[in-house]
Structure formats: C-alpha cells, structure tokens
N, C-alpha and C positions, 0 to 999 in steps of 0.2 A: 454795815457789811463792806468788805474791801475786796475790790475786783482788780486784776491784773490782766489787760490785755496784748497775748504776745503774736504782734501781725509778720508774719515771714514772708510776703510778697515783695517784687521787686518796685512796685509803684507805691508809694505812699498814698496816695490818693485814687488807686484802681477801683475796678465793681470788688474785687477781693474785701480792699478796704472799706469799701461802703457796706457790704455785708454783715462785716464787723460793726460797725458804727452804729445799724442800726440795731444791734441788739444792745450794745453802749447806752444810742437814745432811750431805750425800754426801760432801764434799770429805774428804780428810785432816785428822787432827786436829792434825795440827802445819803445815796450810796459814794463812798469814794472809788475812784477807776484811776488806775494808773496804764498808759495803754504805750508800749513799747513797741517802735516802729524799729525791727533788726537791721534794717541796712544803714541806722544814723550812728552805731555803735561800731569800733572796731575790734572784733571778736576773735579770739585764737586761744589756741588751749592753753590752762597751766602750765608752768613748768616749776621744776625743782629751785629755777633760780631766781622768778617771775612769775606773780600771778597775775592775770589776766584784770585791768583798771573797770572794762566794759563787763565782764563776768561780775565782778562784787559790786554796782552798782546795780545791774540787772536782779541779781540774786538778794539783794538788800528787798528790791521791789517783789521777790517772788516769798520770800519770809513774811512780810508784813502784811499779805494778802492774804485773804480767807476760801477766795474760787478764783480760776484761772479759767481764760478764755482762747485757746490756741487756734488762729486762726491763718492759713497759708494756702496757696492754689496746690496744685497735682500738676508736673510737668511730668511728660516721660513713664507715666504711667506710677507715680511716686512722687511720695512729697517734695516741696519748692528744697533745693542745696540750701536758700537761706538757714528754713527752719533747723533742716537737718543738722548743718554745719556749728548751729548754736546747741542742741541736741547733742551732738559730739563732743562739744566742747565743754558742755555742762556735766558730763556724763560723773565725774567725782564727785560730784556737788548734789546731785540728784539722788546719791546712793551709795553704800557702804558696800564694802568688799571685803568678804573672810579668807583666810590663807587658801582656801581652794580656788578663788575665784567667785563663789556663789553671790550673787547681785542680792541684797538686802534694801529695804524699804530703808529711806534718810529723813531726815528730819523733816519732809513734806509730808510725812506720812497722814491719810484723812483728809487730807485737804480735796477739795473738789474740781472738776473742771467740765467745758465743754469743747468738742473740736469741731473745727469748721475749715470746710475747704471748697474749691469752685476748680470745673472742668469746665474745655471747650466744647464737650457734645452733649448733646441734649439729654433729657431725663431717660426718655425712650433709652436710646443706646447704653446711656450708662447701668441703667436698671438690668439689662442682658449681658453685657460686657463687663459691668461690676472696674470699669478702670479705678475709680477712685477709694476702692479697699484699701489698696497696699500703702495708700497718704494714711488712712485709718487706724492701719495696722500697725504703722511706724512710730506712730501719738500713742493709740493705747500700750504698745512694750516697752516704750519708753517713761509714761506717765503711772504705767500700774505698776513697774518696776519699781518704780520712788515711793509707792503706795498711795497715789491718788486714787479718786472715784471718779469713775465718769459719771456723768448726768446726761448726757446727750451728743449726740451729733447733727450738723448740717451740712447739706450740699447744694452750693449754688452752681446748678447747671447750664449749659448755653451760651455761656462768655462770647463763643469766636461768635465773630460780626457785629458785637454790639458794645456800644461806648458807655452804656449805664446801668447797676443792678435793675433785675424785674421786678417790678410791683410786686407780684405772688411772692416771690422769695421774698422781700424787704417784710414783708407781712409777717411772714413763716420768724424770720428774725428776730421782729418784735417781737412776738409768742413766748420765743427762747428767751428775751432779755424777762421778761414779765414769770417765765414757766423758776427761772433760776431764782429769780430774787424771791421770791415764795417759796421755794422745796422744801421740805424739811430734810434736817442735820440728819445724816446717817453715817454709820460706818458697815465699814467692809465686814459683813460677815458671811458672805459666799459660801463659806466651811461649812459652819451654823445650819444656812438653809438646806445643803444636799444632805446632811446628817439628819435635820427634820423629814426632808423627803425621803428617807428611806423607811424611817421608822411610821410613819403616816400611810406609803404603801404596803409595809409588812401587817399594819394593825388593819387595814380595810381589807386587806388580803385576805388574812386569817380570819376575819368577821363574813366575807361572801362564802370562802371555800369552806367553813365549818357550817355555813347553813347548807349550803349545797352536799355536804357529805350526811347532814344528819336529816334533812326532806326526802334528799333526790337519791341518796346514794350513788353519786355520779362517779365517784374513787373505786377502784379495785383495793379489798383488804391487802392492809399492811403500806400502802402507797401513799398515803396523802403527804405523811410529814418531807418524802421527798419531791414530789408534786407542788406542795407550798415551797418549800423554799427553792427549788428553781423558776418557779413561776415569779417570786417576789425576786428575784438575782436577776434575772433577764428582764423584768419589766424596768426594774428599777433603771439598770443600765442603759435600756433604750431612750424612756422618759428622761434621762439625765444627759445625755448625748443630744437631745434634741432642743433640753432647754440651754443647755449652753450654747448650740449652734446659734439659736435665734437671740441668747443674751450677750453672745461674747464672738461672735466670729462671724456671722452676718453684719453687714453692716450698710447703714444707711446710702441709698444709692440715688433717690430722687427727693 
C-alpha cells in the first residue's frame, strides 16, 4: 500500500507534524509513505504559458498513492493558507470541468483519505464552538469533489501553551495509522445506500401497517394507501436528513 502525506503547517517539525508522524509510525513496515512538507515546494497556479514544476512533482506523488493523509492546523477559524493555497492551486488537476462549469470527479476518483487537523482550544470548547468544522469542510468539498473517500477524521486539541503533541492524541493517531492500513477497499456508493434505505423502510412499513389495519383496524376505510405512503415519505426523509447530518456534516470535534 502506498500512502501520501500532505502536512500544510507552517513548522515542519510542530505538534501538527508530530501528529501526523505518529499515524506514519503506525502504518506497516513494508507500506511505502511519501510525506510532503508544503512549505519546501514553491507552489503557484498553472498558467496557459507555465505549469507549475512544484505542482507535477507533487501530483506525480498524489497518482502513485493509493490513500492520502491531509493533515494542516485551523488558523482563524479555517484551514492553514498553506493547505488551502495548494488546494487552489491544484484545483484543475483534482477535477474536470464541463461547459457549464459543473465540477466532475478526475482521475483520483476512489482513492481514499484521512484529514487531520489541531486547534488552540481545548476539546471542551471546540466540542460547543465546533471552530474546527469549516478546516473539515474545506478537505471534504475539496477532496469529494475529485471523488475521494473519506475514512476518517482527527483533532488534535489544546496546542496553545504546549511545546509537544499529548499522549492521548499520539495514541488516538496510532489507532488511525493501524485503523487505515487494515480498512477494507470500498467505493462511494452513498446513492446505492439511500435508494436501499428507502425501499427497506417502504417494505417494513407496509409489513407493520398491513398487520395493524388487518388485527387492529387502526385505518379509517379507504385511507390506508394514503396513510402508508406519507408515512414512508416523511419518515424516510427525516431518517435520511439525520444520517447524513451525523455521516456527512458533523464533524469530528474532540
């Protein structure tokens, strides 16, 4: 298995970078890791007359990898300019563009990733205040745009005042290096599942309210077939709204 990790802090050697590191140390010893520190690169967009030397080196390293490990602090309530500025810069490269504008999956498509990022306030706070979303937010519409998978997220909390990652997080780390290199292969089929979920509450649906109309006679004549299907419409709706909060729009806070 081949790992790419891309660290967007401004310290090469911070608790950022250590965080990273330690889910590095976790992987298999006969995984290959290629780990890209963005500020030894000189990065600027393409242009029509020049492409970018730092860009096709980087992107060499991001084709030949099989999962991808993005890891950058949260300044300002948002991800490090590093990551972003490379993010920006990559943006052709990540993804196809049709005459409308509509952003298409590119040739990463399926490939996997983890993102990881570290604030200055503690778990408490961030867990209420939720600051380190919009670093989240910025990783997964950037990386599910190109048709990645995410596998996970981490938050190393607590940074201000201290000069070294915490035990507990370095732990949490390892986990991640150890949880990745075991996953099994999957692809995106999001579609798939909501389309299974409906048809799974429509048939358990129709299985309780046909016993209930033919025990209980709980339906008023002539009602049930409108009964079942707003009942399966709205539940389904709610139950679907709620798994995507918790699968696709919450996100990891401590």
């Amino acid at each position: 298995m081949h790992y790419l990790a891309l660290l967007g802090s401004h310290e090469k050697n911070g608790i950022t970078a250590g965080y990273l590191q330690a889910v590095i140390d976790a992987l298999p010893t006969d995984a290959t890791v290629d780990t890209v520190f963005l500020r030894d690169y000189e990065i600027y967009p393409d242009t029509k007359e020049r492409a970018c030397p730092a860009l096709d080196e980087i992107e060499a390293k991001m084709a030949a990898s099989d999962f991808w490990i993005i890891c950058a602090p949260t300044y300002w309530g948002g991800l490090s300019g590093v990551m972003k500025q490379f993010f920006d810069c990559m943006r052709f490269r990540l993804v196809r563009m049709n005459s409308v504008a509509d952003t298409l999956p590119g040739k990463y498509q399926n490939k996997h990733y983890l993102s990881m990022t570290t604030c200055f306030i503690s778990s408490a706070d961030n867990f209420f205040t939720g600051i380190t979303d919009q670093t989240f937010v910025t990783i997964d519409r950037v990386l599910s745009g190109a048709g990645l998978i995410k596998v996970g997220e981490f938050v190393g909390t607590g940074t201000w005042g201290t000069h070294a990652p915490r035990p507990k997080k370095l732990a949490e780390c390892q986990r991640w290096g150890q949880k990745i290199a075991h996953r099994p292969r999957k692809d995106d089929n999001t579609l798939k599942r909501y389309i299974l979920l409906f048809f799974m509450i429509a048939i358990m649906a129709l299985i309780t309210m046909g016993l209930q109309a033919w025990w209980f006679g709980v339906f008023a004549a002539g009602t049930f077939w409108l009964t079942y299907v707003t009942f399966v419409i709205i539940f389904y709706v709610l139950l679907a709204s709620i798994l995507h909060f918790f699968t696709f729009v919450r996100h990891r806070r401590r």
